[in-house]
Each structure stands twice: as C-alpha cells, then as structure tokens.
C-alpha positions as CSV (number, residue, x, y, z in Angstrom):
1,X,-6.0,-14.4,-18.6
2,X,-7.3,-15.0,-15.3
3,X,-6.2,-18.4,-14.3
4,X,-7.9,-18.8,-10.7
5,X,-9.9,-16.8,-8.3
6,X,-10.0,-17.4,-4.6
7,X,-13.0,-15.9,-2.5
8,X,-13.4,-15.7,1.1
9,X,-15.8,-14.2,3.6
10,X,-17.3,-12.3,0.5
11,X,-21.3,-11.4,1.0
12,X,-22.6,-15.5,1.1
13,X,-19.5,-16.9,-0.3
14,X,-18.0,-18.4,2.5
15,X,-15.0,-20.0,0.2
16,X,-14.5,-20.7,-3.6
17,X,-11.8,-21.3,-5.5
18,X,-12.8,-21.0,-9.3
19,X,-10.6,-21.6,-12.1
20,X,-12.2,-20.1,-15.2
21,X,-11.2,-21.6,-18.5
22,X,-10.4,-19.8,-22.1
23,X,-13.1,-19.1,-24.2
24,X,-16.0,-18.1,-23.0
25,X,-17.2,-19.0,-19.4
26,X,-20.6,-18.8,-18.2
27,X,-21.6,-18.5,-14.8
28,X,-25.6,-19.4,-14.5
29,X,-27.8,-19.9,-11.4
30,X,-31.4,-18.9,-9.8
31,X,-31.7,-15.6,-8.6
32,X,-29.9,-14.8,-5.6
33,X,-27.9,-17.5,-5.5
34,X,-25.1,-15.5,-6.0
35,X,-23.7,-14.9,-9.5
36,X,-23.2,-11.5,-9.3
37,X,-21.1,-11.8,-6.5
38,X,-18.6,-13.4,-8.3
39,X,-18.7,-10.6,-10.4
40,X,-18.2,-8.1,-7.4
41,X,-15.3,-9.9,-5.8
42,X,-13.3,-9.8,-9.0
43,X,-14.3,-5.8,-8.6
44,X,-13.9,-5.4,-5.2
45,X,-10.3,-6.6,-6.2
46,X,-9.0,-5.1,-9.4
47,X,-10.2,-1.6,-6.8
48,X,-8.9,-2.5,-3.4
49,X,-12.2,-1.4,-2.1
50,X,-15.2,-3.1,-0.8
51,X,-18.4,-2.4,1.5
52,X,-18.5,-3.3,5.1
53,X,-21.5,-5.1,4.1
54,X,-19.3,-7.0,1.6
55,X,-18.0,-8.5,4.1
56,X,-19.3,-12.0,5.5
57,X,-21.4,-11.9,8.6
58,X,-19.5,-13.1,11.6
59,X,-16.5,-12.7,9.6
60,X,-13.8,-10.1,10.5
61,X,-12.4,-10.0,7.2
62,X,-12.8,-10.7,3.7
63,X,-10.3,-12.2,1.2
64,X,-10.1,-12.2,-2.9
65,X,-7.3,-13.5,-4.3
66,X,-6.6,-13.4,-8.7
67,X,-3.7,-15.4,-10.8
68,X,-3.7,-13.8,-14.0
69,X,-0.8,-14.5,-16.2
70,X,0.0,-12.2,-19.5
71,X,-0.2,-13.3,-23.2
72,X,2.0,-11.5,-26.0
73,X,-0.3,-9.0,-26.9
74,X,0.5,-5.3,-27.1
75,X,-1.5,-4.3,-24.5
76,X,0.6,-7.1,-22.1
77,X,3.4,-5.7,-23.2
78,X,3.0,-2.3,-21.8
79,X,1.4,-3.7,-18.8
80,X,4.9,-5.9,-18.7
81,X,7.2,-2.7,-18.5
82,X,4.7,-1.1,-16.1
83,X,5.2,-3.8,-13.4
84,X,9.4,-4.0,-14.5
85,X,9.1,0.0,-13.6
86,X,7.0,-0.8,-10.3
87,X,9.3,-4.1,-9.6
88,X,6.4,-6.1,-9.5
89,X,7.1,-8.5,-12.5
90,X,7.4,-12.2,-12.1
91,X,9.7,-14.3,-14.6
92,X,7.0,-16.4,-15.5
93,X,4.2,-13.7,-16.5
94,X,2.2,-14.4,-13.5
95,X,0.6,-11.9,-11.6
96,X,-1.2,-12.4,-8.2
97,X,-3.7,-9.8,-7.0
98,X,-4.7,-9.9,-3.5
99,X,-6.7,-8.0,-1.1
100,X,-7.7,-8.2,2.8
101,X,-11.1,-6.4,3.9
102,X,-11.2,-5.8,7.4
103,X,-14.3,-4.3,9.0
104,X,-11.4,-2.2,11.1
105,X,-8.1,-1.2,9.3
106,X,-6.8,-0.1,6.0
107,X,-7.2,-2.3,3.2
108,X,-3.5,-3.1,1.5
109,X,-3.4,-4.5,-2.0
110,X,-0.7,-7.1,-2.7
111,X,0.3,-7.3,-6.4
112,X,2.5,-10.3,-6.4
113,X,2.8,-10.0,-3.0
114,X,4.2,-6.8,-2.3
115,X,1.7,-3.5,-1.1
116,X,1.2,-1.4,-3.7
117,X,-1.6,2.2,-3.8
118,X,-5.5,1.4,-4.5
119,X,-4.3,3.9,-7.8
120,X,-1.4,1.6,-8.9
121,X,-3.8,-1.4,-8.6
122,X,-6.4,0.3,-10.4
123,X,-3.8,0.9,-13.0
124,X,-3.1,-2.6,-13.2
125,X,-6.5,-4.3,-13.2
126,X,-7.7,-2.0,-15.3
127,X,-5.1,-2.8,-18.1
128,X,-6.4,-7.1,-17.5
129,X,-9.9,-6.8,-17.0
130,X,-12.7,-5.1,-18.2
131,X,-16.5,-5.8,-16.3
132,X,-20.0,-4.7,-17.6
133,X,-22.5,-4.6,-15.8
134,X,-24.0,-2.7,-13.0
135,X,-21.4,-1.6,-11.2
136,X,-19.7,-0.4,-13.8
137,X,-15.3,-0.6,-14.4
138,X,-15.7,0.0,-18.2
139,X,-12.9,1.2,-20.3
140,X,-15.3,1.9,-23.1
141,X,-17.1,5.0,-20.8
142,X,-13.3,6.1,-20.8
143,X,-13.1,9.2,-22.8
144,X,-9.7,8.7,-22.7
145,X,-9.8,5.7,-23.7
146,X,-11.3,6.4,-27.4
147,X,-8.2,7.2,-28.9
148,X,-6.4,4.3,-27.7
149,X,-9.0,2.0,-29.4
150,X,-9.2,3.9,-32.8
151,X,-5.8,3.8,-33.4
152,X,-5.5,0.4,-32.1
153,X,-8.2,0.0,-35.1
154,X,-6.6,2.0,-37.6
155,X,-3.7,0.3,-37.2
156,X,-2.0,4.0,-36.8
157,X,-0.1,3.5,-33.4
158,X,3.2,2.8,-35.0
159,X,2.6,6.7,-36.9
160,X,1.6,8.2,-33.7
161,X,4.5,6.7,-31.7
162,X,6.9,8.6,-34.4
163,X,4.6,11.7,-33.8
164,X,5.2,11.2,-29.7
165,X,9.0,11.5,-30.1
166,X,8.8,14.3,-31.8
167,X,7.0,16.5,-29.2
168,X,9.4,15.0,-27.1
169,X,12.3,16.6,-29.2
170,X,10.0,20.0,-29.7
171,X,9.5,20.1,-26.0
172,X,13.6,19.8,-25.2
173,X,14.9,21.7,-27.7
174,X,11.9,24.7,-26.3
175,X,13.5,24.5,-22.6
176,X,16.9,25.0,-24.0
177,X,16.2,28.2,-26.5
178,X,14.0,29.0,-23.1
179,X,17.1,28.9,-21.2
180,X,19.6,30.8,-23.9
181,X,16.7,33.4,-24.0
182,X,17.5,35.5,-20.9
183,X,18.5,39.0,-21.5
184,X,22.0,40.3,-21.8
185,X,21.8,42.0,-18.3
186,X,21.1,38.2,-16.6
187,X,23.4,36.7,-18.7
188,X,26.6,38.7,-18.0
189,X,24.8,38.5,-14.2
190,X,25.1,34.7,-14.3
191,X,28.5,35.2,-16.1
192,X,30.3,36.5,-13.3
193,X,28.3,34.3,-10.4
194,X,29.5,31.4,-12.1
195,X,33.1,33.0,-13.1
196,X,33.4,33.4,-9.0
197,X,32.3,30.1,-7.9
198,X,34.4,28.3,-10.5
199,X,37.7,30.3,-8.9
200,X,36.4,29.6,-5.6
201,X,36.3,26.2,-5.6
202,X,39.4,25.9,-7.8
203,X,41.4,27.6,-6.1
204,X,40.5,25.2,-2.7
205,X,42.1,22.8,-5.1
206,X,40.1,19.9,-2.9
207,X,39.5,16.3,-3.4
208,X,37.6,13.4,-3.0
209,X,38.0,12.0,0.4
210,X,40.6,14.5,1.9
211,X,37.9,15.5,4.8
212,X,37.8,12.4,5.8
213,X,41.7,11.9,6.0
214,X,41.8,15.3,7.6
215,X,39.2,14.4,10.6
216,X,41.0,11.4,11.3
217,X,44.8,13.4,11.7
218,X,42.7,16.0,13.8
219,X,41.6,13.7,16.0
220,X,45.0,12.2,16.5
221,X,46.2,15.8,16.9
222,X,43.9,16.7,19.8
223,X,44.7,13.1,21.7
224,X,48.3,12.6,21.1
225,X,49.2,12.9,24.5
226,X,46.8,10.6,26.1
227,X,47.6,8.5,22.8
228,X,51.5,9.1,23.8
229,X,50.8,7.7,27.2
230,X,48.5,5.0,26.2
231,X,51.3,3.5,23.5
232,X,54.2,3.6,26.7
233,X,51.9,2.0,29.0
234,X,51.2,-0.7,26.4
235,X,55.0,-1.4,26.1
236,X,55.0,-1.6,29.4
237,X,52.9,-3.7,30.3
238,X,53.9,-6.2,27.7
239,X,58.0,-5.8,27.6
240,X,58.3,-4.4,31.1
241,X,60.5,-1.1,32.1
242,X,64.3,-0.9,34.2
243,X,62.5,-0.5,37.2
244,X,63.9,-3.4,40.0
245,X,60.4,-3.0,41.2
246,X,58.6,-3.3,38.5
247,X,56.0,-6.5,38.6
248,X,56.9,-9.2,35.6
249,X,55.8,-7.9,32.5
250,X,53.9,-9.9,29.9
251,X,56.3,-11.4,27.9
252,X,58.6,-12.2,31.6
253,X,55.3,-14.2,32.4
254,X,55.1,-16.0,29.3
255,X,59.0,-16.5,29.1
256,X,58.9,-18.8,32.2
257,X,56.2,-20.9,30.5
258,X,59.0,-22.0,27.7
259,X,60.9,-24.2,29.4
260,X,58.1,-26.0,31.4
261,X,56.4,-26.6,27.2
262,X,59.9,-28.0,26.4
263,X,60.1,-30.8,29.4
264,X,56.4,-31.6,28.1
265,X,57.7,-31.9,24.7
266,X,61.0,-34.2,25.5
267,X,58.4,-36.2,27.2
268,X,55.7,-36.0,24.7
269,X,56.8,-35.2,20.8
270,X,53.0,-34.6,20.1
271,X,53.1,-31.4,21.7
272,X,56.1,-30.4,19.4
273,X,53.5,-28.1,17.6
274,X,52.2,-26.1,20.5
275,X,56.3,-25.9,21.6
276,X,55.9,-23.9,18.1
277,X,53.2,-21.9,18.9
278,X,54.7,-20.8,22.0
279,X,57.7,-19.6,20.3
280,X,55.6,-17.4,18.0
281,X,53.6,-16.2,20.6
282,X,57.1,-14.6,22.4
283,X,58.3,-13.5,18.7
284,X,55.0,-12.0,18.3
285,X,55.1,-9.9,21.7
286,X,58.5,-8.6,20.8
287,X,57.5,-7.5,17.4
288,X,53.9,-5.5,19.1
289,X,56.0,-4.2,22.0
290,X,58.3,-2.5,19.4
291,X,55.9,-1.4,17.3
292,X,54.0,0.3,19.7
293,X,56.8,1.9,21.2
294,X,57.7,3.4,17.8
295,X,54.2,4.4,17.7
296,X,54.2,6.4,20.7
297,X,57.6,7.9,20.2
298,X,56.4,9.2,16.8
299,X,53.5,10.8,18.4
300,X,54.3,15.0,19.1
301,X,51.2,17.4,19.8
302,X,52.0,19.6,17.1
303,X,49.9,23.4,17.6
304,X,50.9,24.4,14.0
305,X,49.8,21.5,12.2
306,X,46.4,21.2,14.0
307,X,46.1,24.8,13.1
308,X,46.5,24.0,9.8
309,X,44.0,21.3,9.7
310,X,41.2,23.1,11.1
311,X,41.2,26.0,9.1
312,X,41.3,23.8,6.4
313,X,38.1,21.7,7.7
314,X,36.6,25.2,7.9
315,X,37.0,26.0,4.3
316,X,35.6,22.6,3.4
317,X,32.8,23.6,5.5
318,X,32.3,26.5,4.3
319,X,32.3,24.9,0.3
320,X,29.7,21.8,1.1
321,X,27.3,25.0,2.7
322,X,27.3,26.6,-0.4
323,X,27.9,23.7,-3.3
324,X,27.0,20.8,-1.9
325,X,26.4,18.3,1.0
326,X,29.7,16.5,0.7
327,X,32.9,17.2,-1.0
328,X,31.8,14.7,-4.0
329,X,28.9,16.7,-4.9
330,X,30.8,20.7,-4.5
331,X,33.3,19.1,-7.1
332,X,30.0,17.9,-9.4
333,X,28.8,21.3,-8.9
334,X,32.2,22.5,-10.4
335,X,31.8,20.5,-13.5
336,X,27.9,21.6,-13.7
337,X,29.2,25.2,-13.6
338,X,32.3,25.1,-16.1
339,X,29.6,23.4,-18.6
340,X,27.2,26.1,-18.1
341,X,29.5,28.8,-18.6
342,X,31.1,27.3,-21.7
343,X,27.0,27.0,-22.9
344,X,27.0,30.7,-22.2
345,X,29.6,31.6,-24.4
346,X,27.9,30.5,-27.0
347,X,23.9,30.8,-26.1
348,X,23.2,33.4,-29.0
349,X,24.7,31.5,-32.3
350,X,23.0,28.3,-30.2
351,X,19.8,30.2,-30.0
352,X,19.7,31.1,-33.3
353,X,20.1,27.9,-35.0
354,X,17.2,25.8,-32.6
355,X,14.6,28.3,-33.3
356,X,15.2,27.3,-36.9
357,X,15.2,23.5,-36.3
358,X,12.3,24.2,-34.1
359,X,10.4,25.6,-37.2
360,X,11.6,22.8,-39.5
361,X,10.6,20.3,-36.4
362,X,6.8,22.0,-36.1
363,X,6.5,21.3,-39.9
364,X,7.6,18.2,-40.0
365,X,5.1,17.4,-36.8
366,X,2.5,19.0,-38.9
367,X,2.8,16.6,-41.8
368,X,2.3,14.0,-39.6
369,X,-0.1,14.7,-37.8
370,X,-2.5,15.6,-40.4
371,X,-1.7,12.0,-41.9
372,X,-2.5,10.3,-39.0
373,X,-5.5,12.9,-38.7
374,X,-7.1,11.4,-41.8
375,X,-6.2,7.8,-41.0
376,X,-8.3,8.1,-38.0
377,X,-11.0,9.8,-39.7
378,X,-11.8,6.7,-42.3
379,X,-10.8,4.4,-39.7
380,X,-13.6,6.4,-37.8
381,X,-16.3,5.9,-40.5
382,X,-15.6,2.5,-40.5
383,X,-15.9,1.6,-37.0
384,X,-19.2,3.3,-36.9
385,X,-20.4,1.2,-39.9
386,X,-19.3,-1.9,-37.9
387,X,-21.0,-0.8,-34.6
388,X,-23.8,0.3,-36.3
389,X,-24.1,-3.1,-37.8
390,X,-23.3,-4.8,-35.0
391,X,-26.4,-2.7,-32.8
392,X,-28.7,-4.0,-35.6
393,X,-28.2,-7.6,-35.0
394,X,-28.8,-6.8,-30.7
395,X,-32.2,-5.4,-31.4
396,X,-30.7,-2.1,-31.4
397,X,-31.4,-1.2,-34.8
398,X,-32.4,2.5,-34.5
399,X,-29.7,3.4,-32.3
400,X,-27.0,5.9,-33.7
401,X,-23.0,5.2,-33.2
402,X,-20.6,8.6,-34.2
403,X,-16.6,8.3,-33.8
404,X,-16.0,11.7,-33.1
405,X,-12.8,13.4,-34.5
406,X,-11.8,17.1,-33.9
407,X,-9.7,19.6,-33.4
408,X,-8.9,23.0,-32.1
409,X,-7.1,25.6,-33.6
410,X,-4.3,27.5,-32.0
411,X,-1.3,29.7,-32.8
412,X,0.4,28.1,-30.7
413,X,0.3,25.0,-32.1
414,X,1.6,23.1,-35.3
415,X,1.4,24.1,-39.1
416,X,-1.0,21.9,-41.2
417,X,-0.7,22.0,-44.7
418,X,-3.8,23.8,-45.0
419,X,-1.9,26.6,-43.4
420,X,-4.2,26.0,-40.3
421,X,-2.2,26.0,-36.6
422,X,-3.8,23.1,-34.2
423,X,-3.4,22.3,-30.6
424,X,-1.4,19.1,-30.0
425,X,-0.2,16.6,-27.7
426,X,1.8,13.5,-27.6
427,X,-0.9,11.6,-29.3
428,X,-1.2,14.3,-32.6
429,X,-3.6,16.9,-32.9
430,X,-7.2,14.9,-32.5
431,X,-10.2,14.9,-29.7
432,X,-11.7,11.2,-30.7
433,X,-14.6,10.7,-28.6
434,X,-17.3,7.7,-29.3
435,X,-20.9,9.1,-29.2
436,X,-24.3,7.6,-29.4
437,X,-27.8,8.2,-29.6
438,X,-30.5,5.3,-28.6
439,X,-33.8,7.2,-29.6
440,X,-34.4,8.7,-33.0
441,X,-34.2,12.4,-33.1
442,X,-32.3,12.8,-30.2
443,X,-28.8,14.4,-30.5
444,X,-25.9,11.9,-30.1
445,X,-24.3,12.0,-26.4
446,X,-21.7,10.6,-24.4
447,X,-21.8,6.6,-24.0
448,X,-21.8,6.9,-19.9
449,X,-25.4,9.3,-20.6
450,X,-27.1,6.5,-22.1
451,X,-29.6,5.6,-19.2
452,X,-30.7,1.8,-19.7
453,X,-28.4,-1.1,-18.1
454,X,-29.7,-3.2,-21.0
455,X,-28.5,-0.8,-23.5
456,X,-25.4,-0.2,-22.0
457,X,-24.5,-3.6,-21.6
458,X,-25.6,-4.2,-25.7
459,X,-23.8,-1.5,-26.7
460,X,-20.4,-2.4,-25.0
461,X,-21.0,-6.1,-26.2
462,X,-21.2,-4.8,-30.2
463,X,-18.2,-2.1,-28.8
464,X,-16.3,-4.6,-28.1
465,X,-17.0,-7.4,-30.7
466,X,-16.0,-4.3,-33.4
467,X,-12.8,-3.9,-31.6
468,X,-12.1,-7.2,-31.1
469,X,-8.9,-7.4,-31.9
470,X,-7.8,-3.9,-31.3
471,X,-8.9,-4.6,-28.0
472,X,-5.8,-5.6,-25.7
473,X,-7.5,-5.8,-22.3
474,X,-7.5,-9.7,-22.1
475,X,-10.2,-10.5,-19.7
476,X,-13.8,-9.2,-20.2
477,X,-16.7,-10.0,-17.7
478,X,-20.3,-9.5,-18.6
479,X,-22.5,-9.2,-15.8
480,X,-26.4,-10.4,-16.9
481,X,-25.8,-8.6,-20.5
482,X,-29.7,-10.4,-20.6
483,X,-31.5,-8.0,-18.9
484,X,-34.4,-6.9,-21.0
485,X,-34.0,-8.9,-23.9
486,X,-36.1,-12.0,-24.9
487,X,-34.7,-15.3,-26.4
488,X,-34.3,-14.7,-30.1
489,X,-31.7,-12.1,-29.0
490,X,-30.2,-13.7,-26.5
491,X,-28.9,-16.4,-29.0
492,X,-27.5,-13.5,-31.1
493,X,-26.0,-12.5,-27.5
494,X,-24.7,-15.5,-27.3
495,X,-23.0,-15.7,-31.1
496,X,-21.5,-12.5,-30.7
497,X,-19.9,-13.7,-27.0
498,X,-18.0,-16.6,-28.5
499,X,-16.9,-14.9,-31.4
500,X,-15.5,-12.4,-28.8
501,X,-13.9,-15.0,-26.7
502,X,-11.6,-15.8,-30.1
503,X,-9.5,-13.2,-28.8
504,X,-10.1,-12.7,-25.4
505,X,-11.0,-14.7,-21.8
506,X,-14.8,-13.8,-21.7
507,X,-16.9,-14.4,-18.7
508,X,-20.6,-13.7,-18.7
509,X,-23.4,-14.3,-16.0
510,X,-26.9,-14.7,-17.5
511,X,-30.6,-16.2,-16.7
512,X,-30.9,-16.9,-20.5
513,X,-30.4,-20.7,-22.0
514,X,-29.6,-19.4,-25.3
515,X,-26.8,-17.7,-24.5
516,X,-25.4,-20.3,-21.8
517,X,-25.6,-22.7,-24.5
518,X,-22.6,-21.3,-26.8
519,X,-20.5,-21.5,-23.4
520,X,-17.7,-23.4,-23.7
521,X,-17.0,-23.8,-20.2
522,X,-20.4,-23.7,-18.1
523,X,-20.3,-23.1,-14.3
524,X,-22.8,-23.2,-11.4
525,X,-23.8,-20.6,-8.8
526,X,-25.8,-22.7,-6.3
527,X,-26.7,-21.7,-2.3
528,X,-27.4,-24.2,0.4
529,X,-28.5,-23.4,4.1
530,X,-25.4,-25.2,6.4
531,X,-26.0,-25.3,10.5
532,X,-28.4,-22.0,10.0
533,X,-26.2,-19.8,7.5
534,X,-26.3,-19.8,3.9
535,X,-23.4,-20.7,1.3
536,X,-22.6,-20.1,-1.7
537,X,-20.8,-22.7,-3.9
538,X,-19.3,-22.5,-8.0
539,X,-19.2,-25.8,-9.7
540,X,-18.4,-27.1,-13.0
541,X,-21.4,-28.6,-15.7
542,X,-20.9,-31.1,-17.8
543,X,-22.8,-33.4,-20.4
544,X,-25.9,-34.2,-18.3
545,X,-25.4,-32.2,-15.7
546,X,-25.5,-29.2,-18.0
547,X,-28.4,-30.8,-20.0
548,X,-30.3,-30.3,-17.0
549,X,-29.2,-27.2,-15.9
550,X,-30.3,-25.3,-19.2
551,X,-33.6,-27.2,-18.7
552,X,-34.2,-25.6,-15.7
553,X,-33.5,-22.1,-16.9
554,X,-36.5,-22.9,-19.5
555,X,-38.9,-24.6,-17.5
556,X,-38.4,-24.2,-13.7
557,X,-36.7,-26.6,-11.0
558,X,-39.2,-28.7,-12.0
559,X,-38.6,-29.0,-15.5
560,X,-40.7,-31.0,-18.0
561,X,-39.4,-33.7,-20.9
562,X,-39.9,-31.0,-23.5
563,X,-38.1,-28.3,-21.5
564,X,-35.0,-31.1,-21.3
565,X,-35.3,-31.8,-24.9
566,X,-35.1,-28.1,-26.1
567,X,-32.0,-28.0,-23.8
568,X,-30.3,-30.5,-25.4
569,X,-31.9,-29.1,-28.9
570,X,-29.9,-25.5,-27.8
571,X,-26.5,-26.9,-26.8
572,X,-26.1,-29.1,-29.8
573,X,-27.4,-26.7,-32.2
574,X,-24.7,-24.1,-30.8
575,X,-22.2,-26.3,-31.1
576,X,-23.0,-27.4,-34.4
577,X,-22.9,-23.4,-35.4
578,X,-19.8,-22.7,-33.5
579,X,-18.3,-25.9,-35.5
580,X,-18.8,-24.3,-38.9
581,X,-17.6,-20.9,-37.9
582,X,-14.0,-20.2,-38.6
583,X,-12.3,-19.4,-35.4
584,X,-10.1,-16.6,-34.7
C-alpha cells in the first residue's frame, strides 16, 4: 500500500505531501489544475525517468518520494525475497522509493535509500503499482503477464510450481548425460590430462600456507647478515661491549638512576612503586639484551638452504600458473580433478541409467502438464464469461473477451498422453494470451491494439475487477477512467471501483460526481497564482466540504441549490449501496 507520497518541483506542484488512505481514493479537480500530475509523479517514480519539462520552472531539480509498505499477499511475498536477494528489505515491510531529477546529471533511484538500476526499480514498482491511463505502466498489456493472472485465477500455481522443479531436474540431469556423452577418444584424452595433473600436484605434496612461511625464511636468508649486525649492534647499545672506550651503554645509564630512586624512596615511601618499576625496567633490559644476542648468534647466511627455498617458491609458482591463483585454490583444483576422474570411470553405466530416468522424468512432466493444460483451459472460459459480463455492465456490451490457450508441437519436447510432443518451459507447455475485439466482426487482437483511451481504461477496470483477487499488485491508479462516458455509467464505474478497492489500494482521478461519490477518501486538486507563479495544492474533503465539491462538478463553480442537493442525493445514496454490499 502506498502510505505517503512526497512531490517537489514536479510540473506546477511546487510541494505536496499526500497520504492516500485504503479503499478507494479519489483525486477530483477543474481541468488543469493538476490531477493528472499526481498521477505522473507516482510514474515518473516507479521509472526513474522524467521530462526536462517535468521539471518545475526555475527549479534545478525535481523530487518524488513513495512509502509503500507490503501486505501478506503472494505477490508481496515474492516481491519480499526480491528485495532480501537485492539487500534492500527493511524489517518492518517498508519500502521508500525515491528519485532526484536534475535538468543536468544522471537520475539515481534510491530504493530504501540505497541506488539501485532504472530496471531494478522498474522491477520493483511494477510488482506494487499498476497505473491506467494515458501514459500507460499496465501489467494487463503484458503478454507476459497473462499467464501469471490465469493461474493466479485457476488457482493452478501450486501445480505449476511442481511442474517448474521438474524442468529444473530435466535440465540438470541433460547437462550431466551431456557431459558423460563425449566419445571414447576425448574421454581416454581427458583421462590422462587429468591422470598427469593429479600426479603433478601430488607429488609437490604442498600445503596451505607453506608459501607464505617460505617467503618469510627467504627473506631472512637474503638479510642475515645485515640482520646479524643489526642484532650485535642492538646488544650493544643496550648492555654495552669490553671496550674501555666504549660510551655507557643503556642499561649503565639507567643503572646510575637506581640509587638516586632509592634516596627518593627512604625519603618518600609513596614512590615505593616507581622504585618497582625501575627495577623491572633493568630486569627487562637484561632479558632483551640476551635475547637479541641469541638472536643474532643464531643467524648464519646459509647458500644451501636459500637454494632450497627458492626452487621450491618456483615450483609453487609454477603450480598457481597452471591450477590456480594461490596455493588454496591449486589444492581445490586437485579435489575438482580426482572427482572428475572417479566420474569418468564410471560415465557409461552413469549414462545409461539418466537417459532412462530422463524418459520416466519427460513422462511424468507430460502428465502434468497436460493437467494443468486443461485447468487453464476452463479456468480460461470462465474468465472470459466474467469479463464479458463485466464489459456489459461498462457500456461495452458488444465487445469480445478470448483467453487464449495454445501450444506448439515439438519433438523435442514432452510426451502428452495423446502421444503428441509439445514445447515447454518452466511454466508447462501453454501460450495464454488475453485477446479482444471492441467492434463486431472484427477479429480479436491484442489488448495494447485496441485504439480508444476510453476503452482501454473500461476494459482494464472490468480486467481487473475479474481478477480481483488473483490480482497481487496492491496499488492500482486510474487516471480519468471517465473519459467518454456519460453519468449512468459512470455510477457503474464507480460500483465496480469500490468493489475493487476490497482487495486492493485503488486511486482514481475523474471529472465525474458519480463516481467521486462511492470514494471513500475524497481529495482535492486545486491551483492558486502565489507572487506571479502558479501552485498546485492536494487537500482532504470532508462532510460539507465534499458536499460542495461534487456540486460543483454538476453544476459549475457557481453551483445552484439543486446542483448541491443532487450532491448530497449521490453521496448518501452511494453510501447507502456500499452499506448493503457485503465487503470483501
């Protein structure tokens, strides 16, 4: 659900912040005002793209902002693991759209504040929202789509979920007899490659982190004189040499400071501590002195051994070059190879008995896919009957609805039990595709050939009050669904919008009172001229206030008695049938 939307610098919206209700929300207002732009903003940011002229004059930059938070529908669900896969989920369910439109400069889309691709946006909004009207975002003109909805209809997606993990099976156990099926020349070819690079590395007998180990003693190899000298001169310097010209050495210097700390101490038993300190200090000299002496008399430049180490860091060398970039990954590429060869040895029985599960598997796929082939062709004839129905209650009587089902034949595909081979995917076997024709005689066509707005807009409205609940994009915006229809319709319009808004967040902008009455949220688009430039503003109606608003959609601003009475006359009669129809 969409929970607020923030607009700035958008065409004459200088700055809104609109928080649409559940139910169904309508926006009204007199032309121009700016009604539509709502509409656009929401578009502009479910696509990360708008017009320069979008853009507010004088304004570098435009801003729209959307809170949406998901519901526990299926369609939420996928849309949950979708954001989990991206890392854009929030705990709470909320997601926060957000996109900057500079004249000059990329656009970036935020999805809960982190950049994310105009197609991963697209993506997203696209599974939230759904927005008829004249600049079009509609599912429904989706081929792709079609299939999604029937099953979601048919109430088949739990079958066809079965059938996707077993092309998912078919397709694995194809790449491995794919890979057994090499012939006996490659095989014993491969044989003997992998027979030598086993040996090879095996017989390095290398581990994990012994480079490392053996850089570090090379080092120390190449430097142990200057290390020798280093260690004496150390030892020196702190313990001093025989010399009887030798300066004081470190712990000499330090030495004389002992008894000077112990006349400070007989005098003042609160530096009995640092007396300690001092003592440690000498200890502590010693000790280093010694140890570094050791050090450097340990230390021999030894040609052999530094031999020995860089042939062996050439071998190593020479292993990561061939197997791998580190000594980790050669020994991975060891266990990669000992597998494959042991797969080798037995590729032909292996072979042998997946091309027989593979036939079993293509029969079983078969079974099901015809079932859920005929499940989707009643579900078909059904949704047709209800759109049908549906168009004859919008004025569109006359006008055709098909659910289109087929299939093509292949011998590459899977067995029905006709004896028939079809094509296939993940989804089963069928092409569904949603076909109308609005003028008698004509052939049925695609829904995005149908030419009228008006039509269009009527069509997805009885479309989507069909699919209602099969429908799992939560948030649907009608933009002036009215156009070229008078008021007799416009009251069925109206019907069919709230019974719509049962099970989704519907938003709908319209000039007609007979559809703003069933609103149960009613908002105003209004535009006022401030210091020169003009604004648009969104504001909330309620009991009079929407009285007269309605009132002015019948009669004009200036509105008579009667115009106010049929008003009222519209809003209560609504609401006295949306009473007495059972919700959900």
């Amino acid at each position: 659900m969409l929970d607020e939307l923030s607009v700035k610098n958008f065409g004459i919206i200088e700055e809104i912040s609109w928080k649409p209700s559940p139910g169904l929300n309508v926006i009204t207002g007199e032309t121009g005002a700016g009604k539509s732009l709502v509409v656009d903003a929401v578009e502009a940011l479910l696509s990360g793209q708008a017009r320069e002229e979008d853009i507010r004059h004088g304004s570098a930059e435009a801003r729209v902002e959307g809170i949406f938070h998901r519901d526990e529908r299926e369609g939420s669900k996928a849309l949950g693991e979708l954001l989990a896969e991206k890392g854009l989920d929030a705990d709470d369910g909320t997601i926060l759209l957000a996109c900057e439109f500079r004249r000059q400069g990329r656009t970036t889309p935020r999805v809960n504040r982190q950049a994310v691709s105009r197609a991963l946006l697209k993506d997203i909004g696209g599974a939230m929202v759904d927005i008829h009207g004249q600049s079009e975002h509609l599912s429904l003109l989706n081929k792709s789509h079609h299939l999604e909805y029937l099953d979601a209809y048919a109430h088949t997606l739990e079958k066809r979920h079965a059938f996707a993990a077993k092309v998912v099976e078919l397709h694995q156990m194809d790449r491995e007899i794919q890979s057994l099926t090499k012939d006996e020349r490659e095989l014993a070819r491969q044989t003997e490659l992998l027979n030598f690079q086993i040996d090879e590395i095996k017989r390095a007998e290398i581990e994990e982190g012994e480079e490392e180990a053996l850089q570090k003693e090379l080092t120390i190899l190449t430097s142990a004189e200057k290390l020798k000298t280093a260690a004496f001169e150390i030892y020196r310097i702190i313990y001093g040499d025989e010399s009887a010209m030798a300066a004081a050495s470190a712990l000499d210097r330090v030495n004389e400071a002992l008894p000077l700390m112990k006349q400070i101490v007989d005098t003042d038993s609160s530096m009995q501590s640092k007396m300690g300190s001092l003592v440690g200090i000498i200890n502590g000299l010693e000790e280093l002195a010694r140890e570094i002496r050791s050090y450097g008399d340990n230390l021999n430049f030894d040609p052999q051994r530094l031999e020995e180490v860089q042939n062996r860091l050439e071998l190593l060398k020479n292993l990561k070059r061939k197997y791998g970039g580190s000594i980790k990954e050669v020994l991975d590429y060891l266990a990669k190879a000992e597998k494959e060869l042991a797969g080798l040895a037995f590729s032909g029985e292996r072979r042998q008995e997946l091309e027989v599960r593979r036939e079993q598997l293509k029969k079983e796929m078969g079974a099901l896919a015809s079932k859920l082939s005929q499940e989707r062709q009643r579900a078909g004839k059904q949704l047709a009957v209800v759109v049908k129905k549906e168009l004859g209650e919008l004025s569109m009587g006359r006008v055709e609805f098909i659910v289109s089902i087929t299939q093509e034949i292949s011998p590459e595909g899977i067995p029905f039990p006709d004896g028939k081979y079809y094509k296939f995917d993940n989804k089963g076997v069928d092409n569904v595709a949603f076909l109308a024709s609005t003028n008698p005689g004509e052939p049925a066509k695609a829904l995005d050939r149908i030419a009228s707005t008006g039509e269009i807009s009527r069509f997805m409205l009885a479309l989507k009050s069909a699919l209602a609940e099969a429908d799992t994009i939560p948030v649907l915006i009608f933009d002036e669904i009215d156009i070229g229809i008078g008021g007799r319709s416009g009251e069925v319009i109206g019907r069919k919008l709230w019974k719509l808004a049962q099970h989704h967040q519907v938003i709908c902008v319209t000039h007609l009172p007979q559809i703003a009455a069933f609103a149960d949220t009613q908002y105003r688009v209004s535009k006022k001229t401030d210091r020169d430039r003009t604004v648009s503003t969104i504001e909330s109606l309620e009991g009079e206030a929407r009285f007269k608003e309605l009132a002015v959609m019948i009669g004009g601003p200036r509105y008579t008695e009667n115009a106010l009475k049929a008003a009222r006359e519209l809003i209560e009669g609504a609401e006295g049938w949306k009473s007495a129809e059972p919700k959900g």
